[in-house]
C-alpha positions in Angstrom: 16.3 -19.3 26.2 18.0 -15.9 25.1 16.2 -13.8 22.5 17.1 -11.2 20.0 14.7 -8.7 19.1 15.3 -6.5 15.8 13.1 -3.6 15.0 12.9 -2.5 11.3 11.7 -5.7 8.4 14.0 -3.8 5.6 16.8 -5.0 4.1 19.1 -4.7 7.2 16.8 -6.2 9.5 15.6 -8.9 7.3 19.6 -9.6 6.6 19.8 -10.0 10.3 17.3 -12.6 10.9 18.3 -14.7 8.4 21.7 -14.6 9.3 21.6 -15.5 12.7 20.0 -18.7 11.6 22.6 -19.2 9.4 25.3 -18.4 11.8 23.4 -21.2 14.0 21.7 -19.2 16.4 19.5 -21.3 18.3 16.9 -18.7 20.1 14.3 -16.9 19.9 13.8 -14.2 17.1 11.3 -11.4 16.9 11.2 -9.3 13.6 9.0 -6.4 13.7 7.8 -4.2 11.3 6.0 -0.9 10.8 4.5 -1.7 7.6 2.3 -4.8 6.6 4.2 -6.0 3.7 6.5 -8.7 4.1 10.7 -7.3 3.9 10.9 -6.2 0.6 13.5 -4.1 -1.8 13.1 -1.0 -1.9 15.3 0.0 -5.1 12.8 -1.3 -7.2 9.9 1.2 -6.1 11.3 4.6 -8.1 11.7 2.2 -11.3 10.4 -1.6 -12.0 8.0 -1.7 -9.6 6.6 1.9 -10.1 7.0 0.9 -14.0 4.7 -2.4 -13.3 7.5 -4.2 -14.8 7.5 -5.7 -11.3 4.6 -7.2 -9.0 5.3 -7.1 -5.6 5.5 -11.1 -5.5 9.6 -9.8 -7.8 10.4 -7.7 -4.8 9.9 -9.3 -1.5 13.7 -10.1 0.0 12.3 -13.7 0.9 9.1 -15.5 1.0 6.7 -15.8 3.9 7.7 -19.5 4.4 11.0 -19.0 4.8 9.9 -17.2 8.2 8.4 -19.8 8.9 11.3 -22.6 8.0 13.0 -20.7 10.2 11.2 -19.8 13.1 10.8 -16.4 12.9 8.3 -14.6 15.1 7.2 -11.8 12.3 5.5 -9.3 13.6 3.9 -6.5 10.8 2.0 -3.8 11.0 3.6 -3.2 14.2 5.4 -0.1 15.9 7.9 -0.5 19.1 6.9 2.7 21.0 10.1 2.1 23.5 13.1 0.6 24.4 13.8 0.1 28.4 17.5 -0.7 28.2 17.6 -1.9 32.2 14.8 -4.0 31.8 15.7 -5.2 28.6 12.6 -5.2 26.7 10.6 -3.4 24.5 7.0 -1.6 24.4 5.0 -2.4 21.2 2.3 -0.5 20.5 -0.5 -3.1 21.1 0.9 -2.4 24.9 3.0 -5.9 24.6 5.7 -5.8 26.1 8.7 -8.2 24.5 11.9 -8.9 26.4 15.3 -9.3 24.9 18.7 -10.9 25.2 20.0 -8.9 21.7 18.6 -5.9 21.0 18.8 -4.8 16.9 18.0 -1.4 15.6 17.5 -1.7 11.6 15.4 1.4 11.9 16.3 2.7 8.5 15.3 6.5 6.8 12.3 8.6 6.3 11.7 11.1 3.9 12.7 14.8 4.6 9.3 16.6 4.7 8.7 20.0 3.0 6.9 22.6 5.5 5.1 24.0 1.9 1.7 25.3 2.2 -0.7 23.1 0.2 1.7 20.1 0.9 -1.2 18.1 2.2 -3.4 18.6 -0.8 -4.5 15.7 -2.7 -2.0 14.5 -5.7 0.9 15.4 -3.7 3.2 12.2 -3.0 6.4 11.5 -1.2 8.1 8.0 -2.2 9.3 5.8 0.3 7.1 2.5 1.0 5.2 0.2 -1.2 2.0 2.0 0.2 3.3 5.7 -1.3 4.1 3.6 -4.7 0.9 2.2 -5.4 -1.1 5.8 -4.4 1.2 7.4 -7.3 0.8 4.8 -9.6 -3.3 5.1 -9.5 -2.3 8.6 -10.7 0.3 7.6 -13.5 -2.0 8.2 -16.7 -0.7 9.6 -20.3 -1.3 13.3 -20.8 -1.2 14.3 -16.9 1.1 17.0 -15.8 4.1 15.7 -12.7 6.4 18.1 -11.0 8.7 16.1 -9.3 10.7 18.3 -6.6 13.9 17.3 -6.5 16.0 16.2 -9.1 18.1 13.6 -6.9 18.7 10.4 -7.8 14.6 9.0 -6.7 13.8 11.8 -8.4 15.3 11.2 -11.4 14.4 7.5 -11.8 10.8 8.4 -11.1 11.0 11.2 -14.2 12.6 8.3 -16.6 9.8 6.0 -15.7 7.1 8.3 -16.3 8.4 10.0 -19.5 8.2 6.6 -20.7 4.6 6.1 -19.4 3.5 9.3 -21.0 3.4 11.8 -18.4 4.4 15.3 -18.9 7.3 15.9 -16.5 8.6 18.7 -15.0 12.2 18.4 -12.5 12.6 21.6 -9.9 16.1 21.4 -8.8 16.5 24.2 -6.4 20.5 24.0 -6.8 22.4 25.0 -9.7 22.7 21.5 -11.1 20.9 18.4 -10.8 22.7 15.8 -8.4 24.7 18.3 -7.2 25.2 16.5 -3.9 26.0 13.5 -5.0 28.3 13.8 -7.9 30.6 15.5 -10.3 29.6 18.7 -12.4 30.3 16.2 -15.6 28.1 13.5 -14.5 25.3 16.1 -13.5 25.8 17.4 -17.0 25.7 14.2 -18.7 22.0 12.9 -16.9 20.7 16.5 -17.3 21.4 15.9 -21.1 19.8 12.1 -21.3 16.9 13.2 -19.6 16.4 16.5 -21.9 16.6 14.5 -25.0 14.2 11.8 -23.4 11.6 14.9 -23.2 11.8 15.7 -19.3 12.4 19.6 -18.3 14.4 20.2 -16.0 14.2 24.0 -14.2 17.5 24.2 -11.6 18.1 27.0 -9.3 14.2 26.5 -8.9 12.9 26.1 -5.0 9.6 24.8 -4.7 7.4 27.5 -2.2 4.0 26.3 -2.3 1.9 23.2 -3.5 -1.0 25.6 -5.4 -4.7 24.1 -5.8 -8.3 23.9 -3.7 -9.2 20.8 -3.7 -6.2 18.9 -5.2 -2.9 19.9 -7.0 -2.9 22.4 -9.8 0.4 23.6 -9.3 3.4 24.1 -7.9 4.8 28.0 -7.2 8.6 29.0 -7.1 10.7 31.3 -5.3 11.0 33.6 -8.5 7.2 33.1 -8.3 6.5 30.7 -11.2 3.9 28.7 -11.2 4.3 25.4 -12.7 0.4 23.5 -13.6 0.7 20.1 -12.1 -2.1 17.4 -11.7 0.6 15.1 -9.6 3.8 16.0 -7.3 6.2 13.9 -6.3 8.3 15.2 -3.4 12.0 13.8 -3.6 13.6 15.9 -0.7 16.4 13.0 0.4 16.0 11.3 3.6 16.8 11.0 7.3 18.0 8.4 9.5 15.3 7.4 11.5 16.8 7.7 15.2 14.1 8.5 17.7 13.8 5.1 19.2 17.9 5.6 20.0 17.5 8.8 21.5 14.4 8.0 23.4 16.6 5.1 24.9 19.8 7.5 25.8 22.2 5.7 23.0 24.4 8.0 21.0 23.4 9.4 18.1 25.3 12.0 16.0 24.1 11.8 12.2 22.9 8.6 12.8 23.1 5.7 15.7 26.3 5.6 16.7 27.9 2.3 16.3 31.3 0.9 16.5 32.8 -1.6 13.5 31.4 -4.6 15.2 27.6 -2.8 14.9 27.4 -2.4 18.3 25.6 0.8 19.5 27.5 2.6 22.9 25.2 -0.2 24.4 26.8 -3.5 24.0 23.9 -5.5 24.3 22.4 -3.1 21.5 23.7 -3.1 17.8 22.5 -1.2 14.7 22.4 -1.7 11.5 21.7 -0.4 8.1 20.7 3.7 6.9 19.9 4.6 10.4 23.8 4.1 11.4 27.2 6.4 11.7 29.5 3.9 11.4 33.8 4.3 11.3 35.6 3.4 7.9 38.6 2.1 8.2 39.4 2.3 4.2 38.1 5.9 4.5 39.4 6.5 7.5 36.7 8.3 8.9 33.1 8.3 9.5 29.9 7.4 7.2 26.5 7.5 7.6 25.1 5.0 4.0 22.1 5.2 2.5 22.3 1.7 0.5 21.5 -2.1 -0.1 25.1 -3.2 0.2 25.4 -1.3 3.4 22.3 -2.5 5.3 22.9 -6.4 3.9 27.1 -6.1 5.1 25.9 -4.6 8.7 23.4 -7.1 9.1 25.7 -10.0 8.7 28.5 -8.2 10.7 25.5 -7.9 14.0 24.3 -11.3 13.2 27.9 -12.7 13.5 28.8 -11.0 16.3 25.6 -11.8 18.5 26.4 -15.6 18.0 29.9 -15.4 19.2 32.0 -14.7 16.1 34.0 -11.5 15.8 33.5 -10.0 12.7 34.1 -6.5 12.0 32.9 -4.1 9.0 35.0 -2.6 6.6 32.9 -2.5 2.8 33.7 -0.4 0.1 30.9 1.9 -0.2 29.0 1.1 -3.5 25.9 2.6 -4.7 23.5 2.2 -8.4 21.0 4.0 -10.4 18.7 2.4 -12.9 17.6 5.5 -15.4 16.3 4.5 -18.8 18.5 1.5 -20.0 21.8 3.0 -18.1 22.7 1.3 -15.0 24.9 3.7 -13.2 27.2 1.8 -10.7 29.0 4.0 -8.0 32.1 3.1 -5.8 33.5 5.6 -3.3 33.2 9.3 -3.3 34.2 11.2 -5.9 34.3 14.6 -3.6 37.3 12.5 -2.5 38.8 13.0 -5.7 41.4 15.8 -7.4 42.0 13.9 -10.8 39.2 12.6 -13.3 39.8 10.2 -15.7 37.3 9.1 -18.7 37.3 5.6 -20.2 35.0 5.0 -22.7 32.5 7.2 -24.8 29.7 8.6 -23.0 27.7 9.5 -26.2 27.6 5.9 -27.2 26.1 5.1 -23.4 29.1 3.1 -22.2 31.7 4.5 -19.7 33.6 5.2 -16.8 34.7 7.9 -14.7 37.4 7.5 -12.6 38.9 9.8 -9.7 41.9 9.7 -8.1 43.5 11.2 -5.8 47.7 11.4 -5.3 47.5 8.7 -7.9 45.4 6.2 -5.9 41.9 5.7 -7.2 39.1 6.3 -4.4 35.9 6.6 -6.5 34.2 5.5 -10.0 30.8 6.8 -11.8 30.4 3.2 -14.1 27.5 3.6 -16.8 27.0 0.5 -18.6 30.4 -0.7 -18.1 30.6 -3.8 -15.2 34.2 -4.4 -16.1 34.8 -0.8 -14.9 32.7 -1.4 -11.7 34.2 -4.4 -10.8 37.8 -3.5 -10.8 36.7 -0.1 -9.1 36.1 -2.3 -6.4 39.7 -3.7 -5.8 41.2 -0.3 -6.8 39.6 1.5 -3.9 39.6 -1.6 -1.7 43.3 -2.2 -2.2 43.6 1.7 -2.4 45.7 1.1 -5.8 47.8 3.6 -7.8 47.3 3.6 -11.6 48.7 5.1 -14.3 45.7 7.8 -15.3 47.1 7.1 -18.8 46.3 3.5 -18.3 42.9 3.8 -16.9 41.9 5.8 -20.2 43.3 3.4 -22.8 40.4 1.1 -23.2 43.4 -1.4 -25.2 44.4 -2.3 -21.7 42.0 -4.9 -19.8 40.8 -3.5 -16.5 41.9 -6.7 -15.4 45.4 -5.8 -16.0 45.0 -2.7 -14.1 44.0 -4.9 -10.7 
């Protein structure tokens, strides 16, 4: 009886699991998990969950039966401590040892920790788990003073929801602009703006430098030695690919586990899949390391398929989303990929798209509240399309003309 083992119940492992039953794999599988929660989403913890718009019953990926229906050892609460690729098994920490036919690392991200004095101090919060989500909603009350550090993408969904619940919310940015990393000088602009007029400050240029207070948060001090009062902090630093099992084990890692297009590691009887990857691109022509949904759910189904036989390669357009207030911010591509920008639509009325090109050939789109404009991003940068920039702007033209 052969047996896969995946490590990691997120999205990519979960993915995994259930498609090697629907790709008619007929052994044994073992899903563990660090946490105790059954696979859940985690986009909805910085916004409907955190909001309580959604009970954690909304955001499980599947339901325990279906683990069951399927015969799926799950194992939760559990940590592998180490992989022993020439005996082919792994070490949980309960001291069982599992053995394996398949080996899957869905190991996903961590949060980058701060080394700021006072970091420990009660009130302080980094989001990442269903666990760190319900700890800062017991401290989500009307009136109370948040510093969120960061003013990426978490945490600006976390601001949005807690403007709305009240709080009085402070963003330190520590570079010049907020999503700097991630996106254009316009679209930085435009959120800064939505968020202002929605009552949240935003301080850039402003580096957190010590979490002040004696027995719990009072505030947070700068590098230009502000202090900012705070009775809760939120930490929103980015993440890191979690990679230690990998290395431990000898596979290559760079960024990321290493993996070909297939999700195979530089073991072949070990594949990877999800945020803790550097996988090539083909469309992009080099390589990518994804923090996303759409990532971890295409790699699973690519290791899946190719563990039962099939040979399926991966080759997504990279596509990303942002729920802030009532925009939905859909991303394709990478607009640092970009030299042209073209508008369609009217951001003050809440409804457009960004487009970049480059050469002529669109290879990224910013979509707010527009799914037409998401949509046929898609194709554009699948099929690596020229357009007329003049066409992309005149909203006359269906952007199913354009495809």
């Amino acid at each position: 009886m052969t047996r896969t083992v995946v490590i990691g119940a997120g999205h990519a492992g979960g993915q995994v699991v259930a498609t090697l039953r629907q790709e008619g794999y007929e052994g044994e599988i073992v899903l563990v998990g660090e946490e105790t929660t059954l696979p859940y989403q985690r986009p909805p913890l910085s916004k409907a969950y955190l909001s309580g718009d959604q009970p954690i019953e909304r955001i499980l990926i599947r339901p325990e039966k279906f683990y069951a229906d399927k015969n799926i050892d799950l194992r939760l609460g559990v940590r592998v401590t180490a992989i022993d690729r020439k005996a082919r098994t792994v070490t949980l920490d309960s001291g069982e040892t599992l053995e394996w036919t398949n080996l899957v690392l869905a190991t996903g991200s961590h949060v980058r920790r701060l080394p700021l004095p006072g970091v420990d101090l009660p009130g302080v919060h980094y989001l990442r788990t269903i666990a760190d989500v319900d700890a800062i909603r017991a401290e989500f009350e009307a009136g109370k003073k948040l510093v969120i550090i960061g003013g990426g993408y978490i945490g600006l969904e976390v601001a949005a929801v807690a403007i709305k619940a009240g709080l009085d919310v402070t963003v330190l940015e520590m570079e010049q602009r907020i999503l700097q990393r991630v996106t254009t000088a316009a679209m930085s602009e435009y959120y800064h703006g939505v968020h202002t007029q929605a009552g949240v400050k935003i301080q850039c240029n402003a580096a957190a430098t010590e979490i002040l207070g004696e027995h719990r948060v009072e505030a947070v001090k700068c590098r230009d030695g502000a202090e900012i009062p705070a009775d809760v902090v939120i930490i929103g630093a980015g993440i890191l690919p979690t990679t230690d099992l990998a290395e431990a084990a000898g596979l290559d890692v760079d960024n990321g586990i290493l993996v070909d297009e297939r999700c195979r590691t530089s073991d072949p009887n070990i594949y990877a899949v999800g945020d803790c990857t550097n996988h090539p691109s083909p469309l992009l022509q080099r390589r990518l390391r994804l923090e996303s949904v759409p990532n971890a759910n295409d790699q699973g189904k690519v290791a899946a398929a190719n563990i039962c036989g099939k040979d399926k390669t991966y080759d997504a357009v990279p596509w990303f989303w942002s729920d802030q207030y009532d925009l939905k911010l859909q991303m394709v591509g990478f607009s640092t990929d970009a030299d042209t920008e073209v508008v369609r639509g009217d951001p003050e009325a809440g409804a457009f798209a960004r487009f970049y090109l480059r050469d002529g050939v669109v290879v990224a789109v910013d979509a707010v509240n527009s799914p037409r404009e998401f949509m046929a991003a898609k194709q554009l940068v699948a099929d690596k399309r020229k357009v007329d920039p003049l066409k992309l702007a005149d909203e006359s033209i269906a952007m199913k003309d354009l495809v």
